[in-house]
N, C-alpha and C positions, 0 to 999 in steps of 0.2 A: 492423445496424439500431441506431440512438441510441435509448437510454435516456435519458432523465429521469427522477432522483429530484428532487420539491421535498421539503424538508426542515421541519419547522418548526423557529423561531428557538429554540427551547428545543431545549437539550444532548439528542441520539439518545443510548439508550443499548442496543446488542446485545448481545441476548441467546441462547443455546440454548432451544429451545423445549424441549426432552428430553435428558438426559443426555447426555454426549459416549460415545460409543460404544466400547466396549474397543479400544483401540489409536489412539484420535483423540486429538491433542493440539492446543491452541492458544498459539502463542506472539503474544503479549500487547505492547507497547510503548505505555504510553498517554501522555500529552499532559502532563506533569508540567511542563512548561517555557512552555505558554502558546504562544500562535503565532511561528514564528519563520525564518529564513531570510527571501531575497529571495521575490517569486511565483512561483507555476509554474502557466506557463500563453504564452500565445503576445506575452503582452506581457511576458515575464518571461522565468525559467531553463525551460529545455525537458528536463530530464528532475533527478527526483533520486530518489537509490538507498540504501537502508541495507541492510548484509551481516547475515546471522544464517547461524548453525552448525545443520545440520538433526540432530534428535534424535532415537533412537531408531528403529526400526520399517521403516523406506525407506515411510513414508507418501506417500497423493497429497497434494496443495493442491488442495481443494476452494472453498474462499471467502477473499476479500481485504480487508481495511480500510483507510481510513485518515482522520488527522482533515482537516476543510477547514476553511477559512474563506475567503468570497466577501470581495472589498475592498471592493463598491461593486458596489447596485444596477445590472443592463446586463444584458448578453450573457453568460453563463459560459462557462469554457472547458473544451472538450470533453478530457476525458481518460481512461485506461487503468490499471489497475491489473496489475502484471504479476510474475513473479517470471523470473529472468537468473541462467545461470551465471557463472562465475569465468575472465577470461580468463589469460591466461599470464603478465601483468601482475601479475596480484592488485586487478583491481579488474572492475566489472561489465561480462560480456561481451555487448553489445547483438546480437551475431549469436546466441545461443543463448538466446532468449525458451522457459521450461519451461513455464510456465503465462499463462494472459492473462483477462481480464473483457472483456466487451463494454465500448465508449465507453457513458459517462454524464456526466454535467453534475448540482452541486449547488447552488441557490440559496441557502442560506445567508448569512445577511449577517451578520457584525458578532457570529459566535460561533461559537468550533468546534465541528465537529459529526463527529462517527463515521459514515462513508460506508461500507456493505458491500456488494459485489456476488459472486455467485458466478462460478466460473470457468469457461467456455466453450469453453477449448480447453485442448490440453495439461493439466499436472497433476502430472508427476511418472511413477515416484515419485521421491523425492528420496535420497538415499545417506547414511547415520547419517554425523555428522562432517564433511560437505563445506559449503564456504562456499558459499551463495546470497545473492543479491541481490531485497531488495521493492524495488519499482520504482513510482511514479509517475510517468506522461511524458503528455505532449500533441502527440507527434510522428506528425504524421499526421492532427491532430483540423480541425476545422473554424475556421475563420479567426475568433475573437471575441475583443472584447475587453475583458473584464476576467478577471485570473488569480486566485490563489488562496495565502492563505499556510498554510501546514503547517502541524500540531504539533510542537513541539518533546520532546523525550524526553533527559531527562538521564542519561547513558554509563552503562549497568549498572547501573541505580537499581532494572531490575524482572525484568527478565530476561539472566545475567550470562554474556553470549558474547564479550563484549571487542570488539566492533565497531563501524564508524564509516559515517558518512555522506558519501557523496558527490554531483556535481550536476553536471548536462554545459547548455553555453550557444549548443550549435551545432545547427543546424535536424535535424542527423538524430540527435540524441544520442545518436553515441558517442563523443565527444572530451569528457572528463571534465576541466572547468577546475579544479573543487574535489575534492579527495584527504584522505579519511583525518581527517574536520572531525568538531568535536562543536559544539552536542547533536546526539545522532540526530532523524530523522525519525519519529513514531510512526505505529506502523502493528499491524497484526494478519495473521496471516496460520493459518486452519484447516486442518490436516493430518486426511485420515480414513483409517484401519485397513483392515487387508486387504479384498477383497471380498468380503460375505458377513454384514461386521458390519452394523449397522442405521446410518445416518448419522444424524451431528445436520443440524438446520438450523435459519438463522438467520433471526432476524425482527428488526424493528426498533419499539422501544416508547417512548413519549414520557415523558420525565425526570420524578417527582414533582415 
C-alpha cells in the first residue's frame, strides 16, 4: 500500500516521544552538507547507499530516516527506505534487503526535510561490528516524474565509523557506478533493545 507524507515547507524535525528505551540506540547522520549528489528517483540515480558499523546489543531496525528535497513542484517519486547487507565485494548487497519501510512519496519543495517511516518487514537483528548499508532506492516504485536530492553529511563529522557513500544507475540497483564517494548520504536509522523493553516511537513535529 502507498503511503503519502505531505510534509510542510518548514524543516521536520523527529523526535522521541519518551525516552529511548534501555538498549535502543539511534545513529544519527544529519544534513551538515546542504543537499547534494545527483537525484534519486526515476529521473535520476535509482538507488543510493551509505555503510555504518552496527553497535552494540544485535538490536532490531525498528524506524528509517532520511533527508529529501523535492526539485520542482509535479509527481514525486515513489521511494523505499531500506537497510542491505555487505556483499563479498565490500559494497551493498542488493539480494540481502534486512529491513524495508513501506513506499512513500514526499512533497517537499525547495527544502530538506527529515522523512521517517517505520519498518514493515524484516528488522534485524543486526550483528555488533558488521558493516550494513541505509539504503534509499526507487526500484520498483511507480513511474513519476520528478526525483529528489539528498542530504549531504560530511565523512565522520557526527558519527565516526569511517564510512562512505555509494549509488547504483541501473534500473534494478545492483551495479553500483559510484564506489567509496563522500560526503555521505544523511540518514538515521533506530535500532530497539531486546524484546520486552518498552520501544520508543517517533513522531514528527514542525520546526520553531
Amino acid at each position: 500500500m502507498k503511503i503519502r507524507y505531505s510534509l510542510p515547507l518548514a524543516l521536520m524535525l523527529v523526535v522521541l516521544t519518551s525516552a529511548l528505551a534501555l538498549g535502543d540506540t539511534l545513529i544519527s547522520k544529519g544534513p551538515d552538507y546542504g543537499p547534494w549528489w545527483n537525484p534519486l528517483g526515476p529521473s535520476g540515480t535509482d538507488v543510493y547507499a551509505n555503510g555504518f558499523y552496527a553497535p552494540g546489543g544485535d538490536d532490531n531496525v525498528s524506524a528509517l530516516g532520511t533527508w529529501l528535497e523535492l526539485l520542482t513542484d509535479g509527481s514525486p517519486a515513489v521511494l523505499r527506505m531500506q537497510i542491505w547487507g555487505t556483499a563479498p565485494s565490500g559494497g551493498p548487497d542488493c539480494t540481502n534487503v534486512i529491513a524495508s519501510t513501506d513506499e512513500f512519496t514526499s512533497d517537499v519543495v525547495g527544502q530538506l526535510a527529515l522523512v521517517t517511516m517505520p519498518v514493515t518487514s524484516g528488522g534485524g537483528p543486526l550483528v555488533e561490528g558488521e558493516l550494513y548499508w541505509f539504503v534509499s532506492t526507487s526500484v520498483g516504485g511507480s513511474p513519476d516524474t520528478v526525483a529528489y536530492r539528498v542530504g549531504g553529511h560530511t565523512q565522520n563529522s557526527v558519527y565516526n565509523d569511517n564510512c562512505t557513500f555509494w549509488y547504483a544507475n541501473d534500473p534494478d540497483g545492483c551495479n553500483f557506478d559510484g564506489q567509496g564517494l563522500t560526503p555521505e548520504m544523511a540518514f538515521e536509522v533506530l535500532l530497539t533493545g531486546p524484546v520486552g523493553t518498552e520501544q520508543a516511537t517517533w513522531s514528527s513535529m514542525k520546526a520553531l
